[in-house]
C-alpha positions in Angstrom: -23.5 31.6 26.0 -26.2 29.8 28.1 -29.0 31.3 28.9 -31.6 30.9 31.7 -35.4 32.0 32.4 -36.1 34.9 34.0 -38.6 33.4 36.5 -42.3 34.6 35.8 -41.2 36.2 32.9 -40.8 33.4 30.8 -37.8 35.8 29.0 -34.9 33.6 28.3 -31.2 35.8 29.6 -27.7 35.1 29.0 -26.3 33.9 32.6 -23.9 36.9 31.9 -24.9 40.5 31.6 -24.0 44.2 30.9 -24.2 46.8 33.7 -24.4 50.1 32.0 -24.1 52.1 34.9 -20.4 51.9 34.1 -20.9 54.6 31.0 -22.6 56.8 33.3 -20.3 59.7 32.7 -18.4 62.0 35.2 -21.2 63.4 36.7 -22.3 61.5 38.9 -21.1 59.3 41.6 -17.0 60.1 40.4 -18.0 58.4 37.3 -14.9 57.8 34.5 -14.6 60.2 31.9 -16.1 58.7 28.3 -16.2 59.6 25.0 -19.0 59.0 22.7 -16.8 56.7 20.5 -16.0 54.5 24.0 -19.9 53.8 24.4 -20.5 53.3 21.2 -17.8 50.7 20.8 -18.5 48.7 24.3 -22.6 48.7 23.6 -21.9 46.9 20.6 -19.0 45.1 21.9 -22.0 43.6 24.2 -24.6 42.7 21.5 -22.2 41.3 19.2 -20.8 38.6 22.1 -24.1 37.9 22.7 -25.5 39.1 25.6 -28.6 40.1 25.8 -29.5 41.6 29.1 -28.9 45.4 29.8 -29.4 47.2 32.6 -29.6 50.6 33.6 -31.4 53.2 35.4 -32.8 56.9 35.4 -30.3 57.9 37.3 -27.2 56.7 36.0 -25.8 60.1 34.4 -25.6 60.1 30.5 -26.0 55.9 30.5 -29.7 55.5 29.2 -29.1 58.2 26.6 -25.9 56.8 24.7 -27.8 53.4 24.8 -30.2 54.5 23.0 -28.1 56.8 20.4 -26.1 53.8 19.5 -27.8 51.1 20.0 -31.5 51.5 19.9 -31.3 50.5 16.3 -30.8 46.9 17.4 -33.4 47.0 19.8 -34.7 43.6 19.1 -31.6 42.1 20.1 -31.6 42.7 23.8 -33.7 42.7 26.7 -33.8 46.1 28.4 -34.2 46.9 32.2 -34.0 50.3 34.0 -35.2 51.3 37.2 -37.6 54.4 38.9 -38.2 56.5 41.4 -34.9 58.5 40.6 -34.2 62.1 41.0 -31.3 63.8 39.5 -30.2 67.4 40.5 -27.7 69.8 38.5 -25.3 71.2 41.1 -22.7 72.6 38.6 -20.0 70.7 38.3 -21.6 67.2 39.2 -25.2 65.7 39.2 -26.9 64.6 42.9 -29.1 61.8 43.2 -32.4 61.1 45.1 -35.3 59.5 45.1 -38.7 60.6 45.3 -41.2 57.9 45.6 -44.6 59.1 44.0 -46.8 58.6 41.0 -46.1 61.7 39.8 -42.3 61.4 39.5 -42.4 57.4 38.5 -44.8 58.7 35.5 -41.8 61.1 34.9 -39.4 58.7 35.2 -40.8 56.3 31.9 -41.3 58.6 29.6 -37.7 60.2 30.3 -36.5 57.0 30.1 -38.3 56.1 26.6 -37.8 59.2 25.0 -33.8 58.9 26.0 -33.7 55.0 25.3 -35.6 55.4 21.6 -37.8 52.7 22.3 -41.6 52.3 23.0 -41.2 49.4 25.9 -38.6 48.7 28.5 -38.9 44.8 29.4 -38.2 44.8 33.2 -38.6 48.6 35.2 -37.5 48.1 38.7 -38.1 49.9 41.8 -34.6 51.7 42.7 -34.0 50.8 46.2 -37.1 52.0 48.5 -38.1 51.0 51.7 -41.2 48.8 52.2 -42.7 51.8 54.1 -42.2 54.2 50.9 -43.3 51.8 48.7 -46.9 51.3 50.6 -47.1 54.9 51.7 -46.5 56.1 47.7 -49.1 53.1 46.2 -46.1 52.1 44.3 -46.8 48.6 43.3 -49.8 50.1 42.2 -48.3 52.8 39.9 -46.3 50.0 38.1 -48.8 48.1 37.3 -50.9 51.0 36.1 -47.7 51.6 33.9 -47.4 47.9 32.7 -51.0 48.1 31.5 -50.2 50.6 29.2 -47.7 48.9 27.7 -44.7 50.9 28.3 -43.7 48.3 30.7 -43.1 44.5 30.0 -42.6 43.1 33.5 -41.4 45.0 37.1 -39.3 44.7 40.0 -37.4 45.5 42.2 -33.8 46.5 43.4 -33.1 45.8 47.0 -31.3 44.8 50.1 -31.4 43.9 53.4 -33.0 44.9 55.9 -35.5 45.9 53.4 -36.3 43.0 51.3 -38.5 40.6 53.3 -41.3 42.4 53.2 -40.8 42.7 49.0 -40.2 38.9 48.6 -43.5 38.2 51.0 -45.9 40.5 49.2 -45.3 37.7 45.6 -45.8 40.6 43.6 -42.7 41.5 41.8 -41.8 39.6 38.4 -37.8 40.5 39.2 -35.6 40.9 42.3 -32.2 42.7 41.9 -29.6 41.7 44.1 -26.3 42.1 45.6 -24.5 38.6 45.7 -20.6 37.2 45.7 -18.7 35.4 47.0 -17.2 38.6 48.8 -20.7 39.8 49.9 -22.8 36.5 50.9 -25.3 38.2 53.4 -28.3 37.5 50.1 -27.2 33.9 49.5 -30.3 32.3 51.1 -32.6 35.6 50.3 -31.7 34.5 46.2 -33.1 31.6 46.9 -36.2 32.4 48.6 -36.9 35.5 46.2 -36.3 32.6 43.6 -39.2 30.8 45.1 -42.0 33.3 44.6 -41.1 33.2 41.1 -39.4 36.0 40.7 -36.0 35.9 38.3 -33.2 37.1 40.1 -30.3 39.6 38.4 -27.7 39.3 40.6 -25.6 42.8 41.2 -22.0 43.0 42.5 -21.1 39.3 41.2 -17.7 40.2 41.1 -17.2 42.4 43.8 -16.9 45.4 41.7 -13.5 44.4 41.0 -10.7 44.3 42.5 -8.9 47.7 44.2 -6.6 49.7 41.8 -8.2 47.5 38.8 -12.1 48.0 39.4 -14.1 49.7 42.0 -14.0 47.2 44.4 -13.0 48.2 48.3 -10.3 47.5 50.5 -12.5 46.5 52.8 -14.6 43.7 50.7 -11.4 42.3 49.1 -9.9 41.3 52.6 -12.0 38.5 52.9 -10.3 37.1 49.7 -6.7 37.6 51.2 -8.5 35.9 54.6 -10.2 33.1 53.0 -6.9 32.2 51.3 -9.1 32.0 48.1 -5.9 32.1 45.6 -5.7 28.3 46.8 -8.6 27.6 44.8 -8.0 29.0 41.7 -7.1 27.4 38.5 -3.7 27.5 37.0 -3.9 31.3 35.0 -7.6 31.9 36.6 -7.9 35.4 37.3 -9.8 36.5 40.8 -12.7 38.1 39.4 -13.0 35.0 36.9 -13.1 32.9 39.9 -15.6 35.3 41.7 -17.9 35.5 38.5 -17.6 32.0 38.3 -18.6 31.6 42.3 -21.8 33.4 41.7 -22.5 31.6 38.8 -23.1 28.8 40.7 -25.5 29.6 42.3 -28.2 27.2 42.2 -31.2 30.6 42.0 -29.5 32.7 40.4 -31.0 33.6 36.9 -28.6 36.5 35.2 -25.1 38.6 36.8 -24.5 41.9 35.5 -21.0 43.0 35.3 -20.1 46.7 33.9 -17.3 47.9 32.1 -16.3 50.2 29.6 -13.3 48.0 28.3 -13.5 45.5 25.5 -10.8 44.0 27.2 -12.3 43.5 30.0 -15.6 42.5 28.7 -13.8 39.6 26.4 -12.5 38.7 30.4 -15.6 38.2 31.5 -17.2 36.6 28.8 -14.3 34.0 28.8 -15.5 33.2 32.9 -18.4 33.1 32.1 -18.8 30.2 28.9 -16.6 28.0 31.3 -19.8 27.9 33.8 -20.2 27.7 37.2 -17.4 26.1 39.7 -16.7 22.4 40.3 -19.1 21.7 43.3 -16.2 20.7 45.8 -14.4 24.1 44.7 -17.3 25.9 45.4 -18.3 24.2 48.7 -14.6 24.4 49.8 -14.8 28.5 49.0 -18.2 28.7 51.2 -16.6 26.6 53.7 -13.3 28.9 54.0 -15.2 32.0 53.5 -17.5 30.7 56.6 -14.9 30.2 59.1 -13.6 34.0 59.0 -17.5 35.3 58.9 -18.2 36.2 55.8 -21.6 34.0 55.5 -25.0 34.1 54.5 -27.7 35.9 56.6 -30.1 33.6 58.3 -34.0 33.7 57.1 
């Protein structure tokens, strides 16, 4: 699979990645049911294809633990990124989220997150979705690089979105910018470049618009566009939407990695199979911005 550099980093990433958010369990945010055997099978499903980027977080239910029970062992075959400044609640029958942006609970965070992940270092540790104002009023930069020089942290960065990520990009400080991008959602397309330009590598979230209804966790409401843009003109005899949207963010001239989640081997053979074919022709991909232009779905001015 190709691989690119993850800006600053120097790391070198498979375009395509795995989201493990999708093992998080039941508990929270209406997560599937899983069985130990279905994580075990899809983590390794991942490393044995070849990719090599995983991502995860704190806060996604049982998702950092079962990578670590059953694949920690292999550590030296991935590059591993999580994110901070979560908060997770038992309320009985499900798990709540927050987020509480201090030293204290980010120093709480990484150690959880080692001791569950069975590993010493996490390569990228990202910022889970603060504002700029919580950020500077909870030193936070500042606390991850405190982290970093201990060691327990490779590189950091940041997940984010408009309206909040100007300020992030500006400041040049972060090694990593997660992103939401597709051609579904195309408000980041010129922020992925910009972010791209501090030097920053760019893992693109949401590359295949979570799916489509009934078959992923993709909405009604994001799908219309595709029905709108009359996108199924585009594809290729037998190409599937979500290979054509994959392939869409793929080409994206900034983008570094994509992470797509799943717990189906099926599904994951899918996406690897969108993925070695590479980006779109350039005239299919201008013609998708184009159509996708004209009924609003377009980038958000700088």
């Amino acid at each position: 699979m190709d691989k690119a550099t993850l800006g600053r980093t120097g790391l070198q990433v498979t375009k395509l990645s795995y989201g493990a958010m999708e093992i998080r369990g039941p508990r929270v945010w209406s997560g599937r049911p899983l069985e130990d055997t279905d994580a075990d099978r899809i983590l390794n499903a991942v490393l044995d294809s070849g990719i090599n980027l995983i991502d995860t977080s704190y806060d996604y239910g049982r998702s950092e633990e079962l990578i670590g029970r059953f694949i920690s062992h292999r550590r030296d075959e991935f590059i591993l990124a999580t994110k901070c400044g979560c908060c997770v609640t038992d309320r009985g029958d499900h798990d709540e989220t927050s987020h509480i942006w201090t030293r204290d609970n980010l120093l709480h965070n990484i150690d959880t997150s080692l001791q569950r992940l069975k590993t010493d270092y996490v390569d990228v540790w990202q910022l889970h979705g603060p504002t700029p104002q919580q950020a500077e009023e909870g030193a936070l930069v500042d606390v991850l690089k405190e982290i970093q020089a201990t060691g327990k942290v490779r590189y950091i960065g940041v997940s984010s979105y408009l309206p909040n990520l100007p300020p992030f990009v500006d400041w040049g400080t972060f090694d990593t910018f997660q992103l939401p991008y597709s051609a579904l959602e195309r408000e980041h397309e010129d922020w992925v470049t910009k972010a791209a330009a501090t030097g920053a590598g760019i893992i693109v979230r949401g590359g295949v618009g979570q799916g489509e209804p009934g078959i992923g966790r993709g909405s009604e409401d994001r799908w219309n566009a595709w029905e709108q843009a009359k996108l199924d003109d585009l594809l290729e005899h037998g190409e599937q939407r979500t290979g054509f949207l994959l392939r869409f963010t793929l080409s994206h001239p900034s983008m570094t990695t994509t992470i797509v989640g799943t717990k189906n081997p099926v599904h994951l053979a899918e996406n690897l199979r969108y993925a070695e074919l590479g980006p779109l022709p350039s005239d299919v991909y201008e013609e998708a911005k184009k159509r996708l232009d004209a009924i609003g779905r377009t980038a958000v001015g700088i």
